[in-house]
N, C-alpha and C positions, 0 to 999 in steps of 0.2 A: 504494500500500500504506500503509495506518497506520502511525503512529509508534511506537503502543504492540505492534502487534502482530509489532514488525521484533526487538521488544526494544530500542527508543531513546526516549531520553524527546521529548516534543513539544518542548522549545528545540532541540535536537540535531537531529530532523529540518525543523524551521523554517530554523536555521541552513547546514544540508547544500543545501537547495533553494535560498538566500540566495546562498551562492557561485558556483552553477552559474546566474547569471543574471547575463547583462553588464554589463546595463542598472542592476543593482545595484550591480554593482562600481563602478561608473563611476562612477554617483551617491556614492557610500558615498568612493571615493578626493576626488571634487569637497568635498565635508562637511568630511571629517577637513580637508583641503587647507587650508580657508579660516577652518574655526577656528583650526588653526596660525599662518595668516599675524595671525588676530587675536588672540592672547595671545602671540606674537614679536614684536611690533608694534614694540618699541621696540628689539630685535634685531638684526632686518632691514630696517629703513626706513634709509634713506642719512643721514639728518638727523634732528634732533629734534620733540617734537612742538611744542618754542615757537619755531620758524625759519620759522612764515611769516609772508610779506612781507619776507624777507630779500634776498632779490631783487629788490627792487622797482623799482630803480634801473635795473636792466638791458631792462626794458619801456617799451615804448612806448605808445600808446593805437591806432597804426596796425600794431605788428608785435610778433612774440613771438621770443622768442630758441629758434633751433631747436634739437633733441635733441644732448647733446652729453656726453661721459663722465662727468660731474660732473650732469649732469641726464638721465638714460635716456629719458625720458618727454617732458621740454623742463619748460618754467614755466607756470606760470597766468597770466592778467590782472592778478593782483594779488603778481606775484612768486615764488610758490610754489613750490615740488618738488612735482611731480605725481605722481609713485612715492612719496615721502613721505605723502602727501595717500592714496592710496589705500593703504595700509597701514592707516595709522592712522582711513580710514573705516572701514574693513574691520570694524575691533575695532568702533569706534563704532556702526556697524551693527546688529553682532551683539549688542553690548548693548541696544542700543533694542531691539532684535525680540525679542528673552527677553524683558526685560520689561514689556514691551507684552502680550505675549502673556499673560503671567503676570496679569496687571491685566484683561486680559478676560475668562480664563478665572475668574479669583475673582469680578466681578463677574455673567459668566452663572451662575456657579455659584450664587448667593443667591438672582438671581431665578429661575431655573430649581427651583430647590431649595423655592424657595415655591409655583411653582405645581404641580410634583407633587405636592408633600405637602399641600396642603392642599384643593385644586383648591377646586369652587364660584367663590365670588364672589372670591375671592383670585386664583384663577385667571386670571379673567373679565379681572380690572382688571391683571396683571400682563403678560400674551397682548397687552394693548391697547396697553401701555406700549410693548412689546417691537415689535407692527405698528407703532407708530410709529416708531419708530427704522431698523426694517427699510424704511421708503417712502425714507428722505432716501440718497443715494448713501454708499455707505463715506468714499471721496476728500471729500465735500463736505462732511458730520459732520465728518471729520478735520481739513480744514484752517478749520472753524468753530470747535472747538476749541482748535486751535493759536493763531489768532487771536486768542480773548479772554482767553487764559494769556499769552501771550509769545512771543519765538523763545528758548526755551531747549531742554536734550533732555531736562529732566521733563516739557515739555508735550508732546514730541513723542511721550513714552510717552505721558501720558493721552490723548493727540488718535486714536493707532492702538485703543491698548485700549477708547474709548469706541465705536467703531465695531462694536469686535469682540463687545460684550458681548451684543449682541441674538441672535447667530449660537449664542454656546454657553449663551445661555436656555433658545431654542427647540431647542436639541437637548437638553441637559441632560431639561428639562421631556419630551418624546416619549420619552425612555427612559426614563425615571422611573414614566409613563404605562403604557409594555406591560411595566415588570415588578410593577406592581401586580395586574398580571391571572395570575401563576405564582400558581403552587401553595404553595409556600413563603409564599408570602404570605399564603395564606388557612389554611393550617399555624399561622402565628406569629400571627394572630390568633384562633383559635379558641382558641391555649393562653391568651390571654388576657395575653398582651407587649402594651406603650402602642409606641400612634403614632411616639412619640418614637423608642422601640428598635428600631420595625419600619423607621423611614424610613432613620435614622443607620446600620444596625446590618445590615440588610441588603437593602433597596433600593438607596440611594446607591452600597455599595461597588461592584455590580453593572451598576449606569448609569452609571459612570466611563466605562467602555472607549471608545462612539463619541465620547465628548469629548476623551480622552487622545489619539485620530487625530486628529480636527479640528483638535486646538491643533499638530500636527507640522503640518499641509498650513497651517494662518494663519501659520503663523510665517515663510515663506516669504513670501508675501503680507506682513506686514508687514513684513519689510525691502524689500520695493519700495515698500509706501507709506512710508517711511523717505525714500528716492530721491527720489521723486513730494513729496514736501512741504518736500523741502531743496532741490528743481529750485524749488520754487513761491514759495521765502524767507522758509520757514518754519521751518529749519532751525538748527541752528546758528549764529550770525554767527563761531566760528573758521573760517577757512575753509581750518584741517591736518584733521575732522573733517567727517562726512557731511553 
């Protein structure tokens, strides 16, 4: 039954379908969960975030000292609280992954944004740009990146976001594409409104939506490429952070 015709507004019946699905909850309690642990970070972590290598003393190069009430988790190789260490990646994480994310989406947004609007030869050479980016692996753009910036976690945003910028190009640009072809469009041109008004003013706001999705499901993806490029030593060199 429709939302409008229950007498519910459409958030209200989204919302009511939302609850009654497990696989929601579940996910939605996992979310909330791991945000919490990363803005409590300094809360709930046992130790601080400048105590590693506080332990250093107590490792070996042949043995690690086992889980013990002062250390739930046990120590790193390099001395560490490893419940500490995963706290405070946590946060670390989830910051790289916003802003990664955020640095792609504004980057697909400009070229995406040019070549809907302007299409022709602007198009032609922006599409080319963008297949090229789309041939080289995500992980291998990223950790080329990483490489010739630093191991800092600015590069580690721009190494994720450069990767991602091809992805919400090319979808920006195809929605951009099929709402030039509504009505409304050929409406706002007959009245004789510029380019300018028709693209900003009511194409753009309209071609938002599939990019608004895509950046929830990348942001996902990039905190594992987060993982994936601090596994590969391209991460951080603190090693209380991812």
């Amino acid at each position: 039954v429709d939302a409008q015709e229950t007498g519910t507004s459409l958030w209200a019946g989204a919302f009511k379908r939302l609850v009654r699905n497990p696989s929601a909850i579940v996910g939605g309690v996992i979310v909330i969960a791991f945000v919490l642990v990363a803005a409590l970070a300094p809360l709930l972590a046992p130790y601080g975030a400048d105590s590693a290598a506080r332990w250093a003393n107590q490792v070996t190069p042949s043995t690690l000292p086992p889980a013990s009430p002062e250390h739930p988790l046990g120590l790193d190789p390099f001395g560490s609280d490893l419940l500490t260490q995963l706290i405070f990646g946590a946060r670390q994480s989830l910051i790289i992954g916003i802003v990664s994310t955020l640095l792609g989406l504004a980057g697909g947004a400009v070229l995406g944004l040019l070549a809907g609007a302007f299409g022709g030869w602007v198009d032609t050479v922006v599409m080319r740009l963008v297949d090229i980016l789309l041939s080289i692996p995500s992980l291998l753009l990223a950790v080329s990146v990483a490489a010739v910036i630093g191991r800092r976690p600015e590069a580690l945003m721009i190494a994720i976001a450069a990767a991602q910028i091809p992805i919400f190009a090319r979808l920006l640009r195809g929605s951009m594409l099929k709402q030039r072809e509504q009505d409304y469009v050929l409406a706002a041109t007959s009245l004789g409104l510029r380019r300018r008004t028709i693209v900003m003013g009511h194409i753009l706001p309209n071609s938002l939506g599939p990019v608004i999705v895509q950046a929830t499901l990348i942001l996902a993806t990039a905190i594992i490429e987060v993982a994936a490029l601090s596994y590969l030593g391209m991460g951080s060199p603190d090693p209380t952070v991812a």
